[in-house]
N, C-alpha and C positions, 0 to 999 in steps of 0.2 A: 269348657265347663268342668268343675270339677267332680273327681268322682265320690260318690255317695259314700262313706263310710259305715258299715254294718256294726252296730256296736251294741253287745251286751255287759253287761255288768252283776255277776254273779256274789250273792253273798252268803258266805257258808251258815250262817244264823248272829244272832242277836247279840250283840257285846254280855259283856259281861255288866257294865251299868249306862244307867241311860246315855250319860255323855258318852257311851263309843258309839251308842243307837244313832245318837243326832251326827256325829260326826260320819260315820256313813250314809248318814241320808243326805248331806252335805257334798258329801264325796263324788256321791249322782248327778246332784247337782250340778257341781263344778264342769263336769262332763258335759254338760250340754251351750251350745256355743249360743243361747239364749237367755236375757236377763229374764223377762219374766217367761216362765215357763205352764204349758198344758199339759196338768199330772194327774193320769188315771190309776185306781187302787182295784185290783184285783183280789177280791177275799175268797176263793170258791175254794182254796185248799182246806177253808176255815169253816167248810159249809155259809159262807158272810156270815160270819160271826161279829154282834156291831162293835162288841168290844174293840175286836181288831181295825173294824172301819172307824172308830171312833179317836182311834190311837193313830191311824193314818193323817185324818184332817186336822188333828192339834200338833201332832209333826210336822207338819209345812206348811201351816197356816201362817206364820211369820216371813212366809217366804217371797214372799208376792207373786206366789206361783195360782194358776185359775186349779181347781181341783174337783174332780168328781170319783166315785166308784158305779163300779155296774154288779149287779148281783146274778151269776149268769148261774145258778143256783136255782132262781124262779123263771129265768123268763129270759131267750138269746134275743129277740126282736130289736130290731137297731145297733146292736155289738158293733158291725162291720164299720159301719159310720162312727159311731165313739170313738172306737180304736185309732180309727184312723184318721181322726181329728187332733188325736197328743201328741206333744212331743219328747213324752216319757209315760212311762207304764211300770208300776211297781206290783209285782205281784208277792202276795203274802203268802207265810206258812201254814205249811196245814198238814193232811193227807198228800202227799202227790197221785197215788194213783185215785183215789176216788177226784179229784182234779182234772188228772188226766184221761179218765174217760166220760168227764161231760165235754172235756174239749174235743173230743174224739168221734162220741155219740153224734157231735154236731157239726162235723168239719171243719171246727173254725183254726185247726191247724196252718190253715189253707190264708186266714185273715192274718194270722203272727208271721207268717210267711213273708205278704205283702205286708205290714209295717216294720218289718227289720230289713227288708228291700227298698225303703222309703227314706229307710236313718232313721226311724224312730227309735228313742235307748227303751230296749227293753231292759228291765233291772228285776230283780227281787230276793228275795230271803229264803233262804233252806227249800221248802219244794217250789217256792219260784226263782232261786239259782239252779237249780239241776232240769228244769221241766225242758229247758232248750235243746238238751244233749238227744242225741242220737240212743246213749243208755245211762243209765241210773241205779246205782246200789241203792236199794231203796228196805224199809223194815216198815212201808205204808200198806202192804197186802198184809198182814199178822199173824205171817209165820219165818221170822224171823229176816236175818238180810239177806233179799234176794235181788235179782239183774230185773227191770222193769225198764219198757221202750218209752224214750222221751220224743220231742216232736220233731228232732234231727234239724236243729238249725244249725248245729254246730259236733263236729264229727270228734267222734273218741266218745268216754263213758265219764259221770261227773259222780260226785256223793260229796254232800252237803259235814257240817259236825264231824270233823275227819279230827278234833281233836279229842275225842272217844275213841280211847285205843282200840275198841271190840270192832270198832267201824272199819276205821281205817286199814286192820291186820286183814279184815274179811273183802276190804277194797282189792287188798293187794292179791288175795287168794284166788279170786274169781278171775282177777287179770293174766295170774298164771296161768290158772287152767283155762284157759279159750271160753270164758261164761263172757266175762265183759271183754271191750277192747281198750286199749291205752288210753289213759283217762288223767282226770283231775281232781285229786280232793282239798277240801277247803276246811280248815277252822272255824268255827265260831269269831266273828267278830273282825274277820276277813274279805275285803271285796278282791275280786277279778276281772280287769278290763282283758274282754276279748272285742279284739276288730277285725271282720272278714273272716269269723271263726279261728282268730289266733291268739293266745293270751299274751296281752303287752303291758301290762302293770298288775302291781300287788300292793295292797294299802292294806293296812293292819292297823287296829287301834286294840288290841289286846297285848303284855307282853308276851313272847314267845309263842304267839301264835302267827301260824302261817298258810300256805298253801305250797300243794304238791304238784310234781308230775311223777306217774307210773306206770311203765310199762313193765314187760315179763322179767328185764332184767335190774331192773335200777327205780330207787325211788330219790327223788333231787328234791330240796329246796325250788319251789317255780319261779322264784327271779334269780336262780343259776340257770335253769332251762330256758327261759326267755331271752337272755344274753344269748345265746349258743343256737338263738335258731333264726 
């Protein structure tokens, strides 16, 4: 039997115009070894804001993918079952920590656990690319960029928008001084396959945008790091 692949799929935020939008959520897509595919839309970073659930369902409505969201904003009853009924989970931007403490409030750390133990792709956008890491530069508590604990499916420290130099400088700063641990930052308009918590591709639909890896001493291009490890 073969073995389960854990795979997330991290995206540092939103292209720069729609067609990078579609071609990343395409990108997700392609990842999944299923034509038609069960796709849940997570908005709680967004307080479910419908706009953004609205923008979900005309996004891969063409897709002939089955599609639902859950609003876990009002109400967790049933989550564990949804969840784990898909074969992909997109979670949208928002707040990360007011996010990550209704997931927190209510253990369902514990339900993301088992579906990226199942193979289900979890995927998402700015605080639902970093919510997976173990830490997170985050500027979602509103005193400026500080280190915020993510749900640790995947070890080292993540920050989303790393093509905002104020971000990424403050990535690396916190990595020096022992605040975060060696980590990943992402671009705008940037996805990141990681499998078994390891990054194994980079897809970019922006020019010149990319993803990193940093540790205390060195900051690389993440497909020179990916080759070398």
């Amino acid at each position: 039997m073969s073995k389960i692949e854990k795979k997330i799929i991290a995206i540092g935020g939103v292209g720069v115009s729609p067609v990078s939008d579609k071609e990343l959520d395409n990108f997700i897509l392609n990842h999944s070894k299923k034509m038609k595919n069960n796709i849940g839309f997570l908005g709680t970073a967004s307080k479910d804001d419908k706009e953004k659930i609205n923008k979900f369902y005309k996004r891969f409505e063409n897709t002939s993918s089955e599609l639902s969201h859950f609003n876990l904003t009002s109400n967790i009853d049933g989550f564990h079952e949804w969840l784990l009924s898909k074969d992909i989970v997109y979670v949208g931007g928002g707040n990360t920590f007011y996010m990550l403490e209704i997931w927190k409030k209510n253990n369902l750390e514990q339900v993301f656990k088992k579906a990226y133990e199942k193979g289900l792709i979890l995927s998402g956008v700015s605080a639902g690319a970093v919510c997976w890491f173990d830490w997170i530069l985050s500027d979602s508590m509103g005193r400026g960029f500080e280190p915020l604990k993510g749900i640790n499916l995947v070890e080292g420290s993540c920050t989303p928008h790393s093509d905002n130099i104020e971000r990424i400088n403050e990535f690396g700063f916190n990595i020096k001084n022992n605040k975060l641990p060696k980590g990943v930052a992402i671009d705008d308009g940037v996805a990141v396959v990681f499998i078994d918590g390891k990054p194994t591709e980079v897809y970019s639909t922006v020019n010149n945008h990319n993803a990193y890896f940093l540790d205390k001493n060195i900051k690389i291009n993440l497909k020179e790091y990916i080759k070398n490890i």
